[in-house]
N, C-alpha and C positions, 0 to 999 in steps of 0.2 A: 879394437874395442873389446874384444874376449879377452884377451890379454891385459888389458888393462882392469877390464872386471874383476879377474883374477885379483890382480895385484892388489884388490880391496878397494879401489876407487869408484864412485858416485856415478851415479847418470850424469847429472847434470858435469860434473868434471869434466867424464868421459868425450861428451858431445862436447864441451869447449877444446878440450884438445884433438876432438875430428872433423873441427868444424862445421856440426850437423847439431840436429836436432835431437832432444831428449827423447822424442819416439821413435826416430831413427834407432841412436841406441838401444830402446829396449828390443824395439824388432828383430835386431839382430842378434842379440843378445839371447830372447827368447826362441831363437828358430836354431842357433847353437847348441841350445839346450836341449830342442828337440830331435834336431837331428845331425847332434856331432859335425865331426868336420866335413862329410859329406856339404854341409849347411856354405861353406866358406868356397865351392864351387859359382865361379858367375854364373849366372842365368839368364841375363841377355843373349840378344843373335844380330846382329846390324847386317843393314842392305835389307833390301830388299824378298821377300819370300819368294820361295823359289818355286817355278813353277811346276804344275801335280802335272805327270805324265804316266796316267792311267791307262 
């Protein structure tokens, strides 16, 4: 999606060619913006949390 912002291309484009949503795009878009490519790190964790052993 960055990539393709670059390239001078549309939300609305962009989201047809990632299969998402025009606010998906800007989200991403805008949180790129803020925080470079740090930003392009996943941020999920799957399974289950693990448990605290204080």
């Amino acid at each position: 999606m960055v990539l393709a912002s670059a390239g001078g291309n549309t939300v609305p484009v962009i989201a047809r060619l990632a299969a998402t949503s025009p606010d998906r795009v800007r989200e991403v878009i805008h949180r790129f913006n803020d925080e470079g490519m740090a930003s392009l790190d996943p941020r999920w964790a799957g399974g289950r949390p693990l448990p605290d052993h204080r």
